[in-house]
N, CA, C and O atoms as a Maestro MAE file, in Angstrom:
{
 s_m_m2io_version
 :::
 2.0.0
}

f_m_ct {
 s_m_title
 :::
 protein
 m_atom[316] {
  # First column is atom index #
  i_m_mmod_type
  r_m_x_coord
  r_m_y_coord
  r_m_z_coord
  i_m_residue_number
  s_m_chain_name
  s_m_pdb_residue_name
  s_m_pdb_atom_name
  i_m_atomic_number
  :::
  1 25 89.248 138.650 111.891 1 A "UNK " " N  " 7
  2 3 90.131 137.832 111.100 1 A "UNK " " CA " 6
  3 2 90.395 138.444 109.730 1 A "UNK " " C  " 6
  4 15 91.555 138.432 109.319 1 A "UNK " " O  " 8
  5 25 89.375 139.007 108.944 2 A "UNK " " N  " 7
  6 3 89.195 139.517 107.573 2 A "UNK " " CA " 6
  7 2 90.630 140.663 107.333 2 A "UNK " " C  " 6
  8 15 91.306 140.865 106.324 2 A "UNK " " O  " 8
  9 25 90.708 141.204 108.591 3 A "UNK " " N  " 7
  10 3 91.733 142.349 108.759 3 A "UNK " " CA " 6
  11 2 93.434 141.797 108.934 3 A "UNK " " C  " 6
  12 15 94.276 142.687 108.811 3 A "UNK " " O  " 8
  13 25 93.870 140.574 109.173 4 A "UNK " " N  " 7
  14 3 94.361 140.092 109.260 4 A "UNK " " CA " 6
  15 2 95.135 139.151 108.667 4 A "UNK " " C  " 6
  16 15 96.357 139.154 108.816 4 A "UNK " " O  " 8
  17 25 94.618 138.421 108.074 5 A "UNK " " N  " 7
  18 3 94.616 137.313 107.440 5 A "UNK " " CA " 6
  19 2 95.792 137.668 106.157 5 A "UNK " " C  " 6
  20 15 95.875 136.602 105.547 5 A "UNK " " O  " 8
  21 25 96.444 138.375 105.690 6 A "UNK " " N  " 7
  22 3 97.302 138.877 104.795 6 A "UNK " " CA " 6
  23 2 98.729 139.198 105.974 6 A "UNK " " C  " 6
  24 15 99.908 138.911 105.766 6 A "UNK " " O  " 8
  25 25 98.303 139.686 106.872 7 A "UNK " " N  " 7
  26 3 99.572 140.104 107.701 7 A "UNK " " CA " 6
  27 2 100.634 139.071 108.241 7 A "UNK " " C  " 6
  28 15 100.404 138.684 109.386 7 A "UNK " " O  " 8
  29 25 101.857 138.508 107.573 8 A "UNK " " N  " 7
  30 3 102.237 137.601 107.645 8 A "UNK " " CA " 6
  31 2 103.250 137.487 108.995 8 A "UNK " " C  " 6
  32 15 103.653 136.473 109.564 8 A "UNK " " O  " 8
  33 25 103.544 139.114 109.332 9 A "UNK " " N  " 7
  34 3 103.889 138.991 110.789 9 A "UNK " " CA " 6
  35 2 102.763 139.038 111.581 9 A "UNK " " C  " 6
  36 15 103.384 139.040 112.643 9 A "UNK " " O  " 8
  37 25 101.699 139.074 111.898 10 A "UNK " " N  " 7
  38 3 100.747 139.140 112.703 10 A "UNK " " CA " 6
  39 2 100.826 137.968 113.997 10 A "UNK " " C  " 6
  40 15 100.939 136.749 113.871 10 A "UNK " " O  " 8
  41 25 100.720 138.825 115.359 11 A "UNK " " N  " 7
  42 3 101.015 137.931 116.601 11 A "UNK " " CA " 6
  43 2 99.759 138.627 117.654 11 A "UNK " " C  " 6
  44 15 99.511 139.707 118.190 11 A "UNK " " O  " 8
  45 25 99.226 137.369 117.561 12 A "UNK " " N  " 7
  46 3 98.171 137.380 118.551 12 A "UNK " " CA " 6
  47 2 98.564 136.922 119.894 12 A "UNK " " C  " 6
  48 15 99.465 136.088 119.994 12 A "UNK " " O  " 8
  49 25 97.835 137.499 121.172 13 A "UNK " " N  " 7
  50 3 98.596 137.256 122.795 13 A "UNK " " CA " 6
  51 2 97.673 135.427 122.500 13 A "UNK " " C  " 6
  52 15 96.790 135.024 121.744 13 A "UNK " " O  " 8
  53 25 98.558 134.793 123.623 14 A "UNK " " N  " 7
  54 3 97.944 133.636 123.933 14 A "UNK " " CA " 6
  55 2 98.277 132.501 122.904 14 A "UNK " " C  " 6
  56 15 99.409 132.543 122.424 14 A "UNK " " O  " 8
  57 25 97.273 131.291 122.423 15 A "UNK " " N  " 7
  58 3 96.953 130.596 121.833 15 A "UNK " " CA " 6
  59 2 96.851 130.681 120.627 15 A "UNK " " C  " 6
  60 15 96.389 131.806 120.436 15 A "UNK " " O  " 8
  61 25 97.051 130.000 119.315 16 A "UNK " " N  " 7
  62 3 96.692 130.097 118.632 16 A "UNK " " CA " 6
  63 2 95.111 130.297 118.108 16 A "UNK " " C  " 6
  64 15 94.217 129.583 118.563 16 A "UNK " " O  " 8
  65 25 94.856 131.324 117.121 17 A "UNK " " N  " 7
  66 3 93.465 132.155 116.447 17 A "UNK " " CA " 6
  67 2 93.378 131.589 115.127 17 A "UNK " " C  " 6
  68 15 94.262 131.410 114.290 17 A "UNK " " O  " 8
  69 25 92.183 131.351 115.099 18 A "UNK " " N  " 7
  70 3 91.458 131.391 113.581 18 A "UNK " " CA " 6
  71 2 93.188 132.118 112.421 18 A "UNK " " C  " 6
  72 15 93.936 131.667 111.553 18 A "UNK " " O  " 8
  73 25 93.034 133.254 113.098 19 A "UNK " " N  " 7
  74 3 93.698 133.779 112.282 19 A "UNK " " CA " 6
  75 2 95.624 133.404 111.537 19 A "UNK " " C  " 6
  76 15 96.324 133.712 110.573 19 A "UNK " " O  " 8
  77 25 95.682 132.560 112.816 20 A "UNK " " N  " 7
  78 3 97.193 131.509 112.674 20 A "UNK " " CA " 6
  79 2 96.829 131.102 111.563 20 A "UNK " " C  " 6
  80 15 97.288 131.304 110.438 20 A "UNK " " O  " 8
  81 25 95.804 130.395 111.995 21 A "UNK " " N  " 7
  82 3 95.619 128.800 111.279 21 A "UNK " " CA " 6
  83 2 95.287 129.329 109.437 21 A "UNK " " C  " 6
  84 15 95.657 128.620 108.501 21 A "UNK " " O  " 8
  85 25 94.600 130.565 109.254 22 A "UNK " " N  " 7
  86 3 94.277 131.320 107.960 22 A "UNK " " CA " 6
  87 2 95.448 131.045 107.115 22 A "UNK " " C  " 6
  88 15 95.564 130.425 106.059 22 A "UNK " " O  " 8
  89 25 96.573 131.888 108.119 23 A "UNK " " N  " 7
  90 3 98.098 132.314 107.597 23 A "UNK " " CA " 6
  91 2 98.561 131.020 106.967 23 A "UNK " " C  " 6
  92 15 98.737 130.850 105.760 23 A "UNK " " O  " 8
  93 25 98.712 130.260 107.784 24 A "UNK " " N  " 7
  94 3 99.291 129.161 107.605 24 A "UNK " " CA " 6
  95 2 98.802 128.201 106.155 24 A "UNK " " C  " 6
  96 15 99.509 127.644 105.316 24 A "UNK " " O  " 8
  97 25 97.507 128.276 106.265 25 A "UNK " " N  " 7
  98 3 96.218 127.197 105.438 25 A "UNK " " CA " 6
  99 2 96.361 128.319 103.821 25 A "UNK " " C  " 6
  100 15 96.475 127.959 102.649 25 A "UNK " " O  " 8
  101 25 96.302 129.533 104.334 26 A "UNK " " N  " 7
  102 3 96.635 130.525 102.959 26 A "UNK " " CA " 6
  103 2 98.410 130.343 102.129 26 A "UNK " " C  " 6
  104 15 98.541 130.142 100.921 26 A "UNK " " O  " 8
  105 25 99.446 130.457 102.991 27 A "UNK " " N  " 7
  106 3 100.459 130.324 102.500 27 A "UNK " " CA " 6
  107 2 100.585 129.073 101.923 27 A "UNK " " C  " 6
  108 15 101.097 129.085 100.804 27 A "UNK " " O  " 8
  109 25 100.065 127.341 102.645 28 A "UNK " " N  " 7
  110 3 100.248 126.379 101.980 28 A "UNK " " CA " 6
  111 2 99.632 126.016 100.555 28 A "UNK " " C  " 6
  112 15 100.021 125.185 99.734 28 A "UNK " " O  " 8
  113 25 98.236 127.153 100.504 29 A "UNK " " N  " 7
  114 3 97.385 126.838 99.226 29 A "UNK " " CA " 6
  115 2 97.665 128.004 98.499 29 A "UNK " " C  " 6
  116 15 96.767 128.285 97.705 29 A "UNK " " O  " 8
  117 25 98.582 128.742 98.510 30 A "UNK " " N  " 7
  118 3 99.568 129.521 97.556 30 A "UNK " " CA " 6
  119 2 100.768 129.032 96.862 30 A "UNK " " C  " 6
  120 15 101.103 129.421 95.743 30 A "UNK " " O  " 8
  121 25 101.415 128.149 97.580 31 A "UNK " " N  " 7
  122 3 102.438 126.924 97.440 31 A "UNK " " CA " 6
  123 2 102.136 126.473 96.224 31 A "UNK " " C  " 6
  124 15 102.582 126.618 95.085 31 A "UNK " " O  " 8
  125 25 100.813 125.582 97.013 32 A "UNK " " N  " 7
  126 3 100.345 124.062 96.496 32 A "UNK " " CA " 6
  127 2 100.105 124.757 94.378 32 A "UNK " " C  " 6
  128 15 100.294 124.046 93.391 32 A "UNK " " O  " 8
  129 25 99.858 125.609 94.371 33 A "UNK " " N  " 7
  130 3 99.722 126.858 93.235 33 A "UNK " " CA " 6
  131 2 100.430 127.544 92.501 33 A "UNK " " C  " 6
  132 15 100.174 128.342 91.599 33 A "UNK " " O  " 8
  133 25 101.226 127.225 92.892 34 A "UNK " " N  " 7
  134 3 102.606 127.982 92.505 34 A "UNK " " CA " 6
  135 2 103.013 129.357 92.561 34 A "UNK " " C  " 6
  136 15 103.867 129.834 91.813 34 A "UNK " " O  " 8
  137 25 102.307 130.085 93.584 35 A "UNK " " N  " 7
  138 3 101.932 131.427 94.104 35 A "UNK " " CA " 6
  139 2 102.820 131.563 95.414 35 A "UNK " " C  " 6
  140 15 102.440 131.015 96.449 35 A "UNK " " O  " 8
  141 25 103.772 132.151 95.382 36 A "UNK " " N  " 7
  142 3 104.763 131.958 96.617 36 A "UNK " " CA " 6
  143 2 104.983 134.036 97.137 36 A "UNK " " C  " 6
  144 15 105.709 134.833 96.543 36 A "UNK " " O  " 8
  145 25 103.885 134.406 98.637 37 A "UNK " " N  " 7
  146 3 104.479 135.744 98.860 37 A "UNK " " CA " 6
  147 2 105.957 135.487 99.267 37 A "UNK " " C  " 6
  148 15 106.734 136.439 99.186 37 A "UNK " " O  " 8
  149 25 106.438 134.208 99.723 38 A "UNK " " N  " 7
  150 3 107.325 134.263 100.790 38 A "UNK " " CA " 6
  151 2 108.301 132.987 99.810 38 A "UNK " " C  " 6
  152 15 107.676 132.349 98.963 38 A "UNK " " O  " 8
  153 25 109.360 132.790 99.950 39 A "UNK " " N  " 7
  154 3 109.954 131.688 99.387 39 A "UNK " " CA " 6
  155 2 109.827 130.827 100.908 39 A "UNK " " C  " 6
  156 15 109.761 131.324 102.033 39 A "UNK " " O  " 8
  157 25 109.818 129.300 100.502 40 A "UNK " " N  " 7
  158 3 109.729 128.550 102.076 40 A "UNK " " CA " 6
  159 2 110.896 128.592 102.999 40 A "UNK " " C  " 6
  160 15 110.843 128.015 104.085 40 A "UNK " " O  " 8
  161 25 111.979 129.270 102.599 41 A "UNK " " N  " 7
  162 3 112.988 129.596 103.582 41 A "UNK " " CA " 6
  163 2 112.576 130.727 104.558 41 A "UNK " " C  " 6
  164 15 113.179 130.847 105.624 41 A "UNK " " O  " 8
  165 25 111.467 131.638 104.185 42 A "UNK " " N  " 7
  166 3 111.198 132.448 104.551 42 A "UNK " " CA " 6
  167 2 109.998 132.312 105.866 42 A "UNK " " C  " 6
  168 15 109.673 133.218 106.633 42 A "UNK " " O  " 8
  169 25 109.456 130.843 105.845 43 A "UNK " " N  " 7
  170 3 108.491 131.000 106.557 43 A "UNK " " CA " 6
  171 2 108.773 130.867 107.762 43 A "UNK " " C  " 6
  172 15 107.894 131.260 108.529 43 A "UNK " " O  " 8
  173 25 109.883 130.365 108.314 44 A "UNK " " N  " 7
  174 3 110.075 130.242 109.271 44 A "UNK " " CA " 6
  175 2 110.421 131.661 110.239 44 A "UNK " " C  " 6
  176 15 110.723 131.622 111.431 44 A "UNK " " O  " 8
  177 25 110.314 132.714 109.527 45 A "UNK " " N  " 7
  178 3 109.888 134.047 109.898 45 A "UNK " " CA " 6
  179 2 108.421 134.520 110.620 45 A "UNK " " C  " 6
  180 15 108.084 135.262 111.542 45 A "UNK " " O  " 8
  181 25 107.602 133.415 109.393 46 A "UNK " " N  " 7
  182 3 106.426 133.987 109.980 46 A "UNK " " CA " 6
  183 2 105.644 133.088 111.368 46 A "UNK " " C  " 6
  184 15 105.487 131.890 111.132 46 A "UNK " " O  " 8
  185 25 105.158 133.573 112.755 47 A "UNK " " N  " 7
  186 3 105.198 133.285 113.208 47 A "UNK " " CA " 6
  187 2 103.346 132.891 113.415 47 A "UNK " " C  " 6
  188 15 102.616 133.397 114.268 47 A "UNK " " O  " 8
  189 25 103.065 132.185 112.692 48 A "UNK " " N  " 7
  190 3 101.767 131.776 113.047 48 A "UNK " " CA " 6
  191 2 102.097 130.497 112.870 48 A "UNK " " C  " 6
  192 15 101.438 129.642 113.462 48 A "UNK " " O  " 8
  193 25 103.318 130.073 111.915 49 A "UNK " " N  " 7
  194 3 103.626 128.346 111.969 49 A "UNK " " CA " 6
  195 2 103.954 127.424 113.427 49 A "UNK " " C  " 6
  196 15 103.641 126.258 113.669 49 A "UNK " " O  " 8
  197 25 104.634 128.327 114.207 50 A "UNK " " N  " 7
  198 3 104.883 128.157 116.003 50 A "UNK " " CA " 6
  199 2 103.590 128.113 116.554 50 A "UNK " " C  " 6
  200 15 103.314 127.281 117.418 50 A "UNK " " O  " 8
  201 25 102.493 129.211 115.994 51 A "UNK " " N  " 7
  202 3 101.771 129.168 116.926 51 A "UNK " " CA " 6
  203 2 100.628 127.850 117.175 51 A "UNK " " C  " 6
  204 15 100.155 127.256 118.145 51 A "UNK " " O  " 8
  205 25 100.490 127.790 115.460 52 A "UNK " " N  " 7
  206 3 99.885 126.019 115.241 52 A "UNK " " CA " 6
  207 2 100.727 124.972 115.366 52 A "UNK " " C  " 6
  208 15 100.470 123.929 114.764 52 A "UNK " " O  " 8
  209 25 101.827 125.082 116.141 53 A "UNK " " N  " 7
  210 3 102.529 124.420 116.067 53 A "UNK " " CA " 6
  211 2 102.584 122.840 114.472 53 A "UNK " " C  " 6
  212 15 102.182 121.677 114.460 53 A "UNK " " O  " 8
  213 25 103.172 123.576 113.601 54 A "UNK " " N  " 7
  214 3 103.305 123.179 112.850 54 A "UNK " " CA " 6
  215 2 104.974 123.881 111.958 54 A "UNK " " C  " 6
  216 15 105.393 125.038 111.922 54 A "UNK " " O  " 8
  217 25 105.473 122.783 111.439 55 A "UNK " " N  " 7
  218 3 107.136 123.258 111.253 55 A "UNK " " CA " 6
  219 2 106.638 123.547 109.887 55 A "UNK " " C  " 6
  220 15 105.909 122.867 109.164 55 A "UNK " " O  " 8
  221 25 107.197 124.725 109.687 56 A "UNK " " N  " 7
  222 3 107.306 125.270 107.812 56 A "UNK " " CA " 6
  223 2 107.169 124.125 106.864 56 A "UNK " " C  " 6
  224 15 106.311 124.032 105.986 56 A "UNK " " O  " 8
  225 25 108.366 123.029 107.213 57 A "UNK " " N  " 7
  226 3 108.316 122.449 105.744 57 A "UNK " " CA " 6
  227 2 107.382 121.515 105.507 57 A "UNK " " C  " 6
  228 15 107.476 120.892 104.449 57 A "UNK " " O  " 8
  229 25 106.248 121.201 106.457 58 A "UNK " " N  " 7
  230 3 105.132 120.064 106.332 58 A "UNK " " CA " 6
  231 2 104.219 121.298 105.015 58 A "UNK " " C  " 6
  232 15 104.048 122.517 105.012 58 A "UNK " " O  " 8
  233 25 103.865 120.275 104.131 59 A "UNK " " N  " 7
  234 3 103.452 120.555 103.085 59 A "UNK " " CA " 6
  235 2 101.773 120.999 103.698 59 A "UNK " " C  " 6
  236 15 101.221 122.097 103.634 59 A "UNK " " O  " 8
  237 25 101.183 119.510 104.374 60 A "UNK " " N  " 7
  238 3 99.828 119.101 104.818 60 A "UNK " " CA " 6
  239 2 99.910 118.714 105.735 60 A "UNK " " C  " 6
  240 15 100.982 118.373 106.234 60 A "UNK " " O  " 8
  241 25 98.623 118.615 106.373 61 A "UNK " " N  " 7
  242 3 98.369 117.955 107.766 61 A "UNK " " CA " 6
  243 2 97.217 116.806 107.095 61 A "UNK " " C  " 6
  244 15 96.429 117.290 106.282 61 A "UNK " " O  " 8
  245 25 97.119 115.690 107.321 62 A "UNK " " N  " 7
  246 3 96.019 115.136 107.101 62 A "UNK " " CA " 6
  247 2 95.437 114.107 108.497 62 A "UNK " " C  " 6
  248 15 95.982 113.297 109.247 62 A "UNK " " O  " 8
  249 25 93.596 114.833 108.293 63 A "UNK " " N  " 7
  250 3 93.084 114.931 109.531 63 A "UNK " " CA " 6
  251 2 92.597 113.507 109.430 63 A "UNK " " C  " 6
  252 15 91.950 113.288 108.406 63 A "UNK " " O  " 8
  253 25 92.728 112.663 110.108 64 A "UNK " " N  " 7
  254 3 91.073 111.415 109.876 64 A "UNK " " CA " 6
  255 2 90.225 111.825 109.880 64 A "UNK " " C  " 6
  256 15 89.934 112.582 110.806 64 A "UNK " " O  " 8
  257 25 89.316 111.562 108.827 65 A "UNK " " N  " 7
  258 3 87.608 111.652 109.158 65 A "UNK " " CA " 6
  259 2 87.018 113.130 108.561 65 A "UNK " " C  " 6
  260 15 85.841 113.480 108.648 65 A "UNK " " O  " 8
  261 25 88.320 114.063 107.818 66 A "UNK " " N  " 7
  262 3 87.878 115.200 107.731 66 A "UNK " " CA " 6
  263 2 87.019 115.148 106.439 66 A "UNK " " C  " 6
  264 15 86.144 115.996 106.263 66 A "UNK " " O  " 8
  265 25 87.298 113.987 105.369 67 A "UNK " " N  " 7
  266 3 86.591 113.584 104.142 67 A "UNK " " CA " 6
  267 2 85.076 112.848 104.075 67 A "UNK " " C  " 6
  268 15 84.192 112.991 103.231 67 A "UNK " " O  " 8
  269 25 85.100 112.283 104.885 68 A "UNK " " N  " 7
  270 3 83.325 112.060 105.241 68 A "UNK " " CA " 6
  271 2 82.627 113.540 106.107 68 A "UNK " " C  " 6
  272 15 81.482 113.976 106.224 68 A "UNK " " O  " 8
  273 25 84.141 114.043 106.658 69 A "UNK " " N  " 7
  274 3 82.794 115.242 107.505 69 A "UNK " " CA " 6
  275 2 82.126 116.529 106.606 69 A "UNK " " C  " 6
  276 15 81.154 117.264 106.778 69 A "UNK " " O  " 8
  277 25 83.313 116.384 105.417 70 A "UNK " " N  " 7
  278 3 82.715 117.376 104.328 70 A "UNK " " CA " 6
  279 2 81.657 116.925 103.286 70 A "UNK " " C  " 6
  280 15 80.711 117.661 103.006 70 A "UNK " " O  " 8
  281 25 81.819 115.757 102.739 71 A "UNK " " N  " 7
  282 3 80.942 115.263 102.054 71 A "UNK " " CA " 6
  283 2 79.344 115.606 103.088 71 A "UNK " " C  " 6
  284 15 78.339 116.034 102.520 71 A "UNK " " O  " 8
  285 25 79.362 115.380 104.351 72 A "UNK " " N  " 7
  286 3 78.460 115.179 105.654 72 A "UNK " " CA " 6
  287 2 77.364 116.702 105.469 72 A "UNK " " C  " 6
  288 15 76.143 116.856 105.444 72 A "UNK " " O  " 8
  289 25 78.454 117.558 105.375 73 A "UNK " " N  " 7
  290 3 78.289 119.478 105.621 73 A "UNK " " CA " 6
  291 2 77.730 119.542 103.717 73 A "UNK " " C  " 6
  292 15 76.971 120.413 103.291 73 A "UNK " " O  " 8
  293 25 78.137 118.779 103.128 74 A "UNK " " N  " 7
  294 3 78.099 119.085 101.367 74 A "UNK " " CA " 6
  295 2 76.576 118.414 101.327 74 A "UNK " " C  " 6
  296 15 75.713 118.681 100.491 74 A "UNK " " O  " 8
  297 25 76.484 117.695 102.176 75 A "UNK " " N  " 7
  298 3 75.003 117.124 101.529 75 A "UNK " " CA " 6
  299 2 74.024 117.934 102.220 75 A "UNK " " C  " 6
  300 15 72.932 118.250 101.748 75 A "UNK " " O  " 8
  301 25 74.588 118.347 103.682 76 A "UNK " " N  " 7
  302 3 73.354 118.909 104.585 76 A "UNK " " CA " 6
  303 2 73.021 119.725 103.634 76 A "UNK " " C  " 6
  304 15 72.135 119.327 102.878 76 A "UNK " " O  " 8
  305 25 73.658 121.180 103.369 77 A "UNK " " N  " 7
  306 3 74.122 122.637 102.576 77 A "UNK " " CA " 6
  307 2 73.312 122.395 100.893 77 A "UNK " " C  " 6
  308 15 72.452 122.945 100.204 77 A "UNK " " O  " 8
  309 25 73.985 121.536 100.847 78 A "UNK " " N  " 7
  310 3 73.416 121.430 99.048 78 A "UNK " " CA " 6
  311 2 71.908 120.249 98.845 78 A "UNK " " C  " 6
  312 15 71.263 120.224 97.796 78 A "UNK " " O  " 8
  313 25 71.734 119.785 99.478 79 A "UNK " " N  " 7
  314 3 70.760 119.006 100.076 79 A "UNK " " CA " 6
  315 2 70.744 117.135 99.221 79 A "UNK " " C  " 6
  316 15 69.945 116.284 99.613 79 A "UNK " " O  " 8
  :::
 }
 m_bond[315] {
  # First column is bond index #
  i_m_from
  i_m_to
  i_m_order
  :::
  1 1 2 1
  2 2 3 1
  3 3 4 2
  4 3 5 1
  5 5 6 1
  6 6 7 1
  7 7 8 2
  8 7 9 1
  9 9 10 1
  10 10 11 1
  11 11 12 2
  12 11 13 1
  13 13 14 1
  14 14 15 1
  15 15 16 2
  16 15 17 1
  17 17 18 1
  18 18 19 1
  19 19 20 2
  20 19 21 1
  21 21 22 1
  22 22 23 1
  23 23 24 2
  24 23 25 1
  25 25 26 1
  26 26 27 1
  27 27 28 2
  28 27 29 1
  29 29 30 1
  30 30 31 1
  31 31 32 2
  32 31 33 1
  33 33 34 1
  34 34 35 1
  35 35 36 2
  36 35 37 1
  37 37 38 1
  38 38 39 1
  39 39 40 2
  40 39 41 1
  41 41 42 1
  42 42 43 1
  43 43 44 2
  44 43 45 1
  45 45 46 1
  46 46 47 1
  47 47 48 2
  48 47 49 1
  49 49 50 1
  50 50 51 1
  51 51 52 2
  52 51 53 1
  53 53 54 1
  54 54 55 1
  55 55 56 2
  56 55 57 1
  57 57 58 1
  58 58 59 1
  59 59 60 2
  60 59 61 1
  61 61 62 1
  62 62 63 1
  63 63 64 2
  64 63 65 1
  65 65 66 1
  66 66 67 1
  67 67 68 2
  68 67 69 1
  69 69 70 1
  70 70 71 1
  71 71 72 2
  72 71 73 1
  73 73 74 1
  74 74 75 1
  75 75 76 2
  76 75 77 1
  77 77 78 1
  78 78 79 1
  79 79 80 2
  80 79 81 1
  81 81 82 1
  82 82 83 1
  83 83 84 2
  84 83 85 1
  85 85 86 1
  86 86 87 1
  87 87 88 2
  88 87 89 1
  89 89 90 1
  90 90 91 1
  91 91 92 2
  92 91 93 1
  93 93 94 1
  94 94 95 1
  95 95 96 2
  96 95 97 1
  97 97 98 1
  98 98 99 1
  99 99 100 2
  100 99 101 1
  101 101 102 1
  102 102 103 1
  103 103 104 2
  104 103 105 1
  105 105 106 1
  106 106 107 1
  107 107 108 2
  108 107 109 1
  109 109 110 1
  110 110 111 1
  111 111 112 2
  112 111 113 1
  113 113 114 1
  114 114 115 1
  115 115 116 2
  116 115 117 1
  117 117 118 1
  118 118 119 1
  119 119 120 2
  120 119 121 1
  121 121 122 1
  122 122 123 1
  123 123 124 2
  124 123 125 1
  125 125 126 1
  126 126 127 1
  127 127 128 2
  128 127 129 1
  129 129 130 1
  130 130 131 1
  131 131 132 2
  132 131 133 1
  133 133 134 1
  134 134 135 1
  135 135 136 2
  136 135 137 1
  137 137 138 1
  138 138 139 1
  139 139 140 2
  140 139 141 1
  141 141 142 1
  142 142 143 1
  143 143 144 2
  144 143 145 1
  145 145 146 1
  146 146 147 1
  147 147 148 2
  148 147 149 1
  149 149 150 1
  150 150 151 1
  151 151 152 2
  152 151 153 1
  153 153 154 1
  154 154 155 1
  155 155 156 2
  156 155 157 1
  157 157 158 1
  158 158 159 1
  159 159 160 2
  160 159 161 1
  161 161 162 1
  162 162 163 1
  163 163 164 2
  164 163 165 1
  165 165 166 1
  166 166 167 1
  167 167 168 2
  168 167 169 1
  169 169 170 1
  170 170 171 1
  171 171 172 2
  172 171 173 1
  173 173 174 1
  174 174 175 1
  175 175 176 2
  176 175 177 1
  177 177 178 1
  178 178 179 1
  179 179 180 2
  180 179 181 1
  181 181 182 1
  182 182 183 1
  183 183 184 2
  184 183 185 1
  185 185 186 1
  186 186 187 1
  187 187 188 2
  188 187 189 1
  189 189 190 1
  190 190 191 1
  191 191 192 2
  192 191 193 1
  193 193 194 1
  194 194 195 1
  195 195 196 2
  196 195 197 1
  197 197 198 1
  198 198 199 1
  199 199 200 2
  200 199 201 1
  201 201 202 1
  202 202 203 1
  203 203 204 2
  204 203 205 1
  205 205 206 1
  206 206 207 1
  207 207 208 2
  208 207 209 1
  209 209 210 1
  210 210 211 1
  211 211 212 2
  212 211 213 1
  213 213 214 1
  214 214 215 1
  215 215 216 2
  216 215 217 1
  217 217 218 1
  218 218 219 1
  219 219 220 2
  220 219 221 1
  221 221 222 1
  222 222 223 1
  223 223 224 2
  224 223 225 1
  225 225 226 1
  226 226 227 1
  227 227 228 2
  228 227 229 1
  229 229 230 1
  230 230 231 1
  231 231 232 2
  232 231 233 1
  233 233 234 1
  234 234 235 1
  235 235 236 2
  236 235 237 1
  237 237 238 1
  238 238 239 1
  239 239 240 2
  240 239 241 1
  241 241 242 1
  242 242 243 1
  243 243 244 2
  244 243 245 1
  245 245 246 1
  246 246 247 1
  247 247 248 2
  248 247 249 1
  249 249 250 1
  250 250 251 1
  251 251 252 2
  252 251 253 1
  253 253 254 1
  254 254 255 1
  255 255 256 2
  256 255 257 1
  257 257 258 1
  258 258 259 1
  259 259 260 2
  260 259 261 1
  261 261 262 1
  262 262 263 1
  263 263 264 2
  264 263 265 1
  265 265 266 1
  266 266 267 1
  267 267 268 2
  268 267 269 1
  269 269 270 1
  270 270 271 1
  271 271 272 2
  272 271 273 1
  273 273 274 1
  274 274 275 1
  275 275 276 2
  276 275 277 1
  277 277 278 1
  278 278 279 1
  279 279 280 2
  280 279 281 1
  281 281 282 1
  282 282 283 1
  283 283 284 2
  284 283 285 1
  285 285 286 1
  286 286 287 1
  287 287 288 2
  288 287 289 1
  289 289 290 1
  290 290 291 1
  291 291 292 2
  292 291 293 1
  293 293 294 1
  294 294 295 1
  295 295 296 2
  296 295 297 1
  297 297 298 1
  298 298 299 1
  299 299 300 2
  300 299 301 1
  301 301 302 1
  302 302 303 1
  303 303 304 2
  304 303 305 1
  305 305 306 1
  306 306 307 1
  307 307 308 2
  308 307 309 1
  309 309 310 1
  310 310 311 1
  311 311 312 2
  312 311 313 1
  313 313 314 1
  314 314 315 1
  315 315 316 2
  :::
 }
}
């Protein structure tokens, strides 16, 4: 993934990889920042948004339950 994760054409066979989901989770928290490699007209170029099936212009996804599961991992980790 480490090798990857910058390559904004990058196409993996099959299913979506770790490494989609990077692209995708990296370009939105470049956004959210005001750090843009790509203007958002552009993303629909890059093809890891198809592969998570997720359309360019969704800002976020919000998961249920993903906010107690971190607090969950934050207490195990930090004790």
């Amino acid at each position: 993934m480490p090798a990857h994760y910058q390559d904004l054409s990058y196409q993996s066979d099959g299913a979506a990889d770790y490494v989609d989901v990077v692209i995708v989770a990296r370009l939105q928290a470049l956004m959210e920042h005001g750090e843009q490699p790509l203007n958002p007209e552009q993303w629909q170029a890059v093809p890891a948004f198809a592969k998570v099936g997720l359309e360019p212009e969704v800002s976020f996804v919000e998961i249920e339950g993903v906010a107690e599961d971190r607090v969950e991992v934050e207490h195990i980790l930090i004790g």
